[in-house]
C-alpha positions in Angstrom: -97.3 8.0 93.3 -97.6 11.4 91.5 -97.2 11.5 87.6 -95.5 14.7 86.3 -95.7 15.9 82.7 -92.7 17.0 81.2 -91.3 18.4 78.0 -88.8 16.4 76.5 -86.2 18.7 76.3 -87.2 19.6 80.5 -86.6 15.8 80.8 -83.3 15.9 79.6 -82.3 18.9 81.6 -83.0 17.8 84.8 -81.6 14.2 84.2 -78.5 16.0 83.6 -78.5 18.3 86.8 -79.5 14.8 88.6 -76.7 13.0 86.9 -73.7 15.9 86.8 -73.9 15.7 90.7 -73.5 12.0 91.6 -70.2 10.8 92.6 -68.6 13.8 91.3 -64.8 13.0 90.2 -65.6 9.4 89.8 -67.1 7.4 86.7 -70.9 7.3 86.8 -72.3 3.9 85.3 -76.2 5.2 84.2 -78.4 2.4 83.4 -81.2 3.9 80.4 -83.7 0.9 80.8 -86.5 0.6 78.3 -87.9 -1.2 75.0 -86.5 0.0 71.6 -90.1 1.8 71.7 -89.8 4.1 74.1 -86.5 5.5 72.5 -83.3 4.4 75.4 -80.7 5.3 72.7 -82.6 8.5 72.1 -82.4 9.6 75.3 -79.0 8.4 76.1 -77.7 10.3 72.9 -79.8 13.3 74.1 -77.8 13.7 77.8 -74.3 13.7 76.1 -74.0 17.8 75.4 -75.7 18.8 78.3 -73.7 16.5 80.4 -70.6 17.9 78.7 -71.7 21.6 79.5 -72.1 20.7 83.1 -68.4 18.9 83.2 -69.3 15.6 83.2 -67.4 14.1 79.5 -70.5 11.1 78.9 -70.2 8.5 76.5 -73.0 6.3 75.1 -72.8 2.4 74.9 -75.4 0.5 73.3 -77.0 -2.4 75.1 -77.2 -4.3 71.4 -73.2 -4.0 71.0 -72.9 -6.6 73.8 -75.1 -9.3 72.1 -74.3 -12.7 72.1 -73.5 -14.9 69.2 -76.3 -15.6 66.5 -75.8 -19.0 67.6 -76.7 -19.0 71.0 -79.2 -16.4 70.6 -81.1 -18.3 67.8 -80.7 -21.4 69.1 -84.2 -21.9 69.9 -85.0 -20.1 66.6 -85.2 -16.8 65.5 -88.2 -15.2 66.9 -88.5 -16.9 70.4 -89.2 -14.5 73.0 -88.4 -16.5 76.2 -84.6 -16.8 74.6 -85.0 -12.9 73.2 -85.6 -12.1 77.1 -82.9 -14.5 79.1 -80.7 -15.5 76.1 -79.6 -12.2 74.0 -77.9 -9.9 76.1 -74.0 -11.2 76.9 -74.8 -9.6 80.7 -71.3 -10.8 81.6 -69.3 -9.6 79.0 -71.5 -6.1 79.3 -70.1 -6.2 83.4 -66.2 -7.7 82.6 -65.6 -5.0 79.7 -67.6 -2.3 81.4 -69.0 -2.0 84.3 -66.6 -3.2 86.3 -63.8 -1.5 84.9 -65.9 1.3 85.6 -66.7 0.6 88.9 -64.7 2.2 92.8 -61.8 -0.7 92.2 -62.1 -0.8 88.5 -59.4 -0.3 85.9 -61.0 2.8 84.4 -60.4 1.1 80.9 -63.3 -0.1 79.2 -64.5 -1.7 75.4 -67.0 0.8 74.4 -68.7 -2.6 72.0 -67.7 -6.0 72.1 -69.8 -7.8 69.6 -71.3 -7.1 65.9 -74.3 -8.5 65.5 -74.6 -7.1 61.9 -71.6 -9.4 60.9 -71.9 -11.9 63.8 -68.3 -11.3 64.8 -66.4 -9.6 67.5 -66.6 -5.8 66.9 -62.6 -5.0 67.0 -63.4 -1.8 69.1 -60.1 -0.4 70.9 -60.2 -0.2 74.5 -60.7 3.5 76.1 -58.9 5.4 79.4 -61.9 7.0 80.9 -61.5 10.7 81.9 -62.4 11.3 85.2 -65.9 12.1 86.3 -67.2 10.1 83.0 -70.6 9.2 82.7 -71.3 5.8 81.0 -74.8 5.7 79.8 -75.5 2.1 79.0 -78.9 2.2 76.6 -81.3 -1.0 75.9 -83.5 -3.4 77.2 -83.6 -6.0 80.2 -81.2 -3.9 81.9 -82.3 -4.0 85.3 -83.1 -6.9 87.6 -80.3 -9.0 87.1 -77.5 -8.0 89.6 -75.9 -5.2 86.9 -73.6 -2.7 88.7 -75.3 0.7 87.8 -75.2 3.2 89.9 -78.1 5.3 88.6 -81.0 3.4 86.8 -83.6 5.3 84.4 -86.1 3.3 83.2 -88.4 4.3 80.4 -92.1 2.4 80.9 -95.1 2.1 78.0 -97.9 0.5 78.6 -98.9 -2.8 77.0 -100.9 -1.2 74.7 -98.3 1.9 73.6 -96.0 -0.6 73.4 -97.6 -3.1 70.9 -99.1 0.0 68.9 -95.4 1.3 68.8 -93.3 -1.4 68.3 -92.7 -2.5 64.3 -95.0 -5.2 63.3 -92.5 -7.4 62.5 -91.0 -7.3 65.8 -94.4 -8.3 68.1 -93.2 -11.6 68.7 -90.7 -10.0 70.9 -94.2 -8.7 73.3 -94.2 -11.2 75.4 -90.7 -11.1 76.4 -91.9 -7.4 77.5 -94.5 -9.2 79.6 -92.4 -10.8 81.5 -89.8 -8.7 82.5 -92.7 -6.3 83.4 -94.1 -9.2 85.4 -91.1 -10.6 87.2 -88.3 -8.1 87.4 -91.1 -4.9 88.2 -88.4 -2.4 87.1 -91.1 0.8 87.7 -90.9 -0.4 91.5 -87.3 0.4 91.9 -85.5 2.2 89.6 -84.0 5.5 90.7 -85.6 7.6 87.8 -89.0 5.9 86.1 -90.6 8.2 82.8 -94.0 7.3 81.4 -93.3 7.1 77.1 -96.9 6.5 76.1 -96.6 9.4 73.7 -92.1 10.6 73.3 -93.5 13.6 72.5 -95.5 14.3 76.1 -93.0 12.4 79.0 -94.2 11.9 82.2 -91.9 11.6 85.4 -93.1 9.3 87.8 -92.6 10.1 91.5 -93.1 8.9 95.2 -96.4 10.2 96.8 -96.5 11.7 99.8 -96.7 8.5 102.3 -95.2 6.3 99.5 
């Protein structure tokens, strides 16, 4: 593999060019894979105006607006990382209100959130009409791996040690769950678009060899 250093703002440019041309006319269901560490929102947020400027109206949904209830996601306590990992994300109500509405047969009407886990209570968003050519970029963790209809998937990669030296102290417990999904799912191995974080300020793209 080659390893390409990139500015962030370079980043986002060419992201959009890569993104503005797939399945032109059509909804375009982006997967932005990575640990709150390595900044997923941030770079979803980041691709709305440029996506916009290249005709492609792009609208960011969170990854923690389709949480489950506090009482199945605590129910083997509050800090567990094996329930944090499997237990947390509400994958089907993510695909029923999203990405298959999104999808070639889908309705084209999606709920942009579904759940406050603030309040621990549905969210009461209003259903939206996509305009055509949209570009849904779904932001958060433990995206990939699990059978999740994206048709683009970025994932954003730290090392073990970036990402225990950036991630809040009083959320290490959620490490291991990391771990794992590094271990098991391999996202770096298969997702179309993989960017080294180490450092938000200095990217890195990450790209097939010559023979790879």
């Amino acid at each position: 593999m080659k390893i390409r250093p990139i500015s962030p703002e370079s980043l986002v440019q060419e992201l959009a060019d890569r993104l503005a041309g797939e399945r032109p006319g059509q909804p375009l269901r982006v997967a932005v894979d990575g640990p709150a560490a390595a900044g997923p929102d941030r770079l979803a947020d980041a691709l709305v105006d440029p996506l916009r400027l290249r005709g492609r109206p792009a609208l960011p949904i969170r990854a923690e607006d389709f949480l489950r209830p506090a009482s199945l996601r605590y129910e083997f306590g509050r800090d567990n990382p094996d329930a944090f990992y499997t237990d947390w994300l509400d994958e089907a109500g993510l695909r029923r209100e999203v990405l298959d509405p999104a999808g070639p047969s889908g309705s084209g009407r999606i709920l942009p959130s579904l759940w406050n886990a603030r309040t621990d209570r549905a969210s009461r968003a209003g259903y939206l009409d996509l305009p055509t050519g949209a570009v849904l970029l779904v932001s958060g963790a433990f995206l990939l791996g699990g059978g999740l209809p994206f048709d683009v998937t970025i994932h954003l990669v730290l090392s073990p040690a970036a990402l225990a030296r950036r991630t809040d102290p009083a959320d290490a417990w959620t490490l291991p769950a990391f771990a794992r999904y590094r271990e098991e799912v391999v996202p770096a191995t298969f997702a179309d678009v993989v960017v080294r974080m180490d450092d938000p300020r200095h990217p890195a793209l990450v790209e097939p060899g010559d023979g790879d």
